[in-house]
C-alpha positions as CSV (number, residue, x, y, z in Angstrom):
1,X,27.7,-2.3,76.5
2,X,28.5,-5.8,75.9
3,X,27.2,-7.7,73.1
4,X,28.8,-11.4,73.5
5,X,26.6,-14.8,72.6
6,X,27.5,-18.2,72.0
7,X,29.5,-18.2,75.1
8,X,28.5,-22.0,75.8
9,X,30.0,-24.8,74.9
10,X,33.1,-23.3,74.2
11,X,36.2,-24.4,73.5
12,X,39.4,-23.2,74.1
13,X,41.7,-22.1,70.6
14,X,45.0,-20.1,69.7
15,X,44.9,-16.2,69.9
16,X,46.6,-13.5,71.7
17,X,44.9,-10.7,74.3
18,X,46.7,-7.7,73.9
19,X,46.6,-4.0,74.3
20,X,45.4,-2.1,71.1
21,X,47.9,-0.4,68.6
22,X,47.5,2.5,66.6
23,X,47.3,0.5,63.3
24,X,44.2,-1.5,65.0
25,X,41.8,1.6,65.4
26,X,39.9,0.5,61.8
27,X,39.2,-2.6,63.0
28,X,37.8,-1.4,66.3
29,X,35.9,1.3,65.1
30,X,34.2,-1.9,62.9
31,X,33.8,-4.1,65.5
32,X,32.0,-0.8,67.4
33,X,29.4,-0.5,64.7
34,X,29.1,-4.3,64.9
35,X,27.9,-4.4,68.0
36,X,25.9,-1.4,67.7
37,X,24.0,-3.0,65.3
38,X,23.7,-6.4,67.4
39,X,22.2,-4.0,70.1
40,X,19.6,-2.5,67.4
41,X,21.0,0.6,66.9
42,X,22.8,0.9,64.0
43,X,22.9,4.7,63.2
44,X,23.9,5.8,66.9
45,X,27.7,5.5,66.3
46,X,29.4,9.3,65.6
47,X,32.7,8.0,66.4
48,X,35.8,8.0,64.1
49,X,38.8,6.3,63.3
50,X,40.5,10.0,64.1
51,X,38.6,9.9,67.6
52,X,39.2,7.0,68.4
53,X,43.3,7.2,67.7
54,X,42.9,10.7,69.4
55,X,41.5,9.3,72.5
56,X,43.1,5.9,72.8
57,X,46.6,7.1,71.8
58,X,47.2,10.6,72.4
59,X,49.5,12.1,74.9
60,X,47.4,11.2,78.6
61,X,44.6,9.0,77.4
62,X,41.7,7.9,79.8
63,X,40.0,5.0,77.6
64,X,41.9,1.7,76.8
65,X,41.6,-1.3,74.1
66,X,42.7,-5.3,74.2
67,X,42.2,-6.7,71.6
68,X,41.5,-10.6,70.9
69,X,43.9,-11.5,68.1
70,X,44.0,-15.1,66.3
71,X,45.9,-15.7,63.2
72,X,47.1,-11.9,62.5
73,X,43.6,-10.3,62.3
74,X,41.6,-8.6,65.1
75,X,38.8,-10.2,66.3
76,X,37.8,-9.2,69.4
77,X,37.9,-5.8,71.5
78,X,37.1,-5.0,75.1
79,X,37.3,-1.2,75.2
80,X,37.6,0.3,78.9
81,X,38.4,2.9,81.4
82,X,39.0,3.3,84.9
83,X,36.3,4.1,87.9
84,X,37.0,4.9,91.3
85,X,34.9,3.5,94.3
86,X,34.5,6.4,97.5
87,X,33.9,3.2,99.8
88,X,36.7,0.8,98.2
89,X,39.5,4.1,98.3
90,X,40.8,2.5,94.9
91,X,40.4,2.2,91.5
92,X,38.4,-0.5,89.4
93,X,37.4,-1.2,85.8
94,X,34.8,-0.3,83.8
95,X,34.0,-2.4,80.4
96,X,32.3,-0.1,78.1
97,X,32.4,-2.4,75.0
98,X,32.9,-5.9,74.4
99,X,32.3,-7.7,71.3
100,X,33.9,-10.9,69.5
101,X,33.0,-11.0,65.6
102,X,30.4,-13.7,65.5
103,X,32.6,-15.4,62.9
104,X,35.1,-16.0,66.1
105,X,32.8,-16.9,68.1
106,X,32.7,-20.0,70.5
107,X,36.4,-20.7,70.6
108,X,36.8,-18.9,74.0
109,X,37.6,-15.0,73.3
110,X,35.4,-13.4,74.9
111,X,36.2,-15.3,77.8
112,X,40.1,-14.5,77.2
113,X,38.8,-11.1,76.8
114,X,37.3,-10.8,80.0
115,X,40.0,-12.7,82.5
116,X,42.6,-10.6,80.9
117,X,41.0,-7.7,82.5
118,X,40.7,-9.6,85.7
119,X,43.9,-10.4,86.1
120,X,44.8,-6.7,85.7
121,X,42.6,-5.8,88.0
122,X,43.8,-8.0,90.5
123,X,47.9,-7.4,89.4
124,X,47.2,-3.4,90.0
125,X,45.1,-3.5,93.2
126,X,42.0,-2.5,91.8
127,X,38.4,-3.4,93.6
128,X,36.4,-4.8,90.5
129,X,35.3,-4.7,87.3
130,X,31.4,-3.7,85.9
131,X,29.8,-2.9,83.3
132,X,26.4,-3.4,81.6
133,X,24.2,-6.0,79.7
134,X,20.9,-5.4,77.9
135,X,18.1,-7.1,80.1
136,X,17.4,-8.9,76.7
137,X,20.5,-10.4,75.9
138,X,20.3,-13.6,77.9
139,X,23.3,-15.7,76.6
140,X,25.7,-13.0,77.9
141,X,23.8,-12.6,81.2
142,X,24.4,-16.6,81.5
143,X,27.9,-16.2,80.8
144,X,28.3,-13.6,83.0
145,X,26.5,-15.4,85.6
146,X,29.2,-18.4,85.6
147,X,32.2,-16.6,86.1
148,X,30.6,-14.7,89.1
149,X,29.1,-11.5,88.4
150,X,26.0,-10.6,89.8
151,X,23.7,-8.2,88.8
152,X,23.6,-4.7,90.7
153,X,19.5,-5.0,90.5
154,X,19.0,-2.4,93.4
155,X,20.8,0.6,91.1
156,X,19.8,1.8,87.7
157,X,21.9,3.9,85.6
158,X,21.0,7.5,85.0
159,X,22.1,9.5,81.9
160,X,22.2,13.3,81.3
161,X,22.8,14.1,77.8
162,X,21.5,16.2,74.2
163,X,19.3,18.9,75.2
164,X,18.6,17.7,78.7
165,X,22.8,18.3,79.3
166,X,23.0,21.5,77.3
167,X,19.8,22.6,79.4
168,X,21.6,21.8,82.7
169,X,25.0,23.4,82.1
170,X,23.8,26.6,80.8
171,X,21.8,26.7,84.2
172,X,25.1,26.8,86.4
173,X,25.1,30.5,87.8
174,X,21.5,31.3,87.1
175,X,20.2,32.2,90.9
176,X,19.3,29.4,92.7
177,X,19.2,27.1,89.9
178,X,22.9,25.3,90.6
179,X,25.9,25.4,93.0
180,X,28.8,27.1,91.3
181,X,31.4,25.0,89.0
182,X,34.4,24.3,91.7
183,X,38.3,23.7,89.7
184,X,37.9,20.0,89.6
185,X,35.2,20.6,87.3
186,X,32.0,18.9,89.5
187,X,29.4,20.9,90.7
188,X,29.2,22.1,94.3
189,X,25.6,21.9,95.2
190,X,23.5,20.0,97.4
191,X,23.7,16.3,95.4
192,X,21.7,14.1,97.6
193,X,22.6,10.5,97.4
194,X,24.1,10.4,93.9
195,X,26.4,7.0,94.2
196,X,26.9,4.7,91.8
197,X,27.6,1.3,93.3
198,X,30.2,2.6,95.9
């Protein structure tokens, strides 16, 4: 999720967007549990420094990191991945985190942040970016709001995890209860409408 504020009134300062290094994976994991507290839950990050290097630098990663630097210290992070639209035939962006230490903020980082990804988008053909906001947090939502998002209010996001996942996998095989597991690794059953803003 994203977890900017102060986005108004800003004004433009030095700094550098760039893709995450190795040697920046402590201060990402902080700015992580930064925002997880900024989004009241404090206690819900498991990640780790050796996750995080694991999955952001190993040999065919799937998640990706800029970072917001200004003066030699890390700042800023929008941490992301790619999506793939059925309708579109291409590839877009999908922000899972971003967060500017509130120290940083209102010099315009967040912003930088966020066009960065845009023009990548845009340079490798890709459809668009999303992610979400909290329904609460209203700065962002405004900030979002003038640079041209809109909200997708006709879909909500559905999660399967804990129990509720571990329940549904160990039902794949059981007679009638699931379609089998096909080498792709989805399940081949009767899904219904089960889009997610294609």
């Amino acid at each position: 999720m994203t977890g900017m504020t102060n986005m108004t009134g800003m004004t433009s300062t030095p700094g550098t967007i760039r893709p995450a290094r190795p040697e920046d994976v402590p201060h990402i994991l902080r700015l992580i549990r930064d925002l997880a507290v900024y989004e009241r839950e404090p206690d819900a990050v498991r990640n780790t420094e050796e996750s995080l290097t694991r999955h952001l630098f190993g040999e065919h990663p799937a998640v990706f990191c800029h970072v917001a630097e200004d003066e030699g210290t890390v700042i800023g992070m929008a941490l992301w991945f790619l999506n793939y639209s059925t309708w579109e035939g291409t590839h877009g962006i999908w922000l899972e985190d971003l967060y500017v230490d509130p120290s940083a903020r209102g010099r315009g980082h967040g912003r930088s942040l966020l066009l960065h990804l845009a023009a990548l988008a845009v340079g490798r053909g890709y459809a668009r970016m999303e992610w979400t906001v909290l329904d609460w947090n209203e700065p962002s939502i405004g900030f979002y709001r003038s640079l041209g998002a809109v909200p997708m209010d006709e879909w909500t996001t559905q999660r399967l995890d804990g129990s509720a996942l571990r329940t549904a996998a160990m039902a794949v095989g059981a007679d009638g209860a699931a379609g089998t597991v096909g080498t792709g690794g989805t399940a081949e059953g009767d899904a219904g409408d089960s889009r997610a803003g294609d």
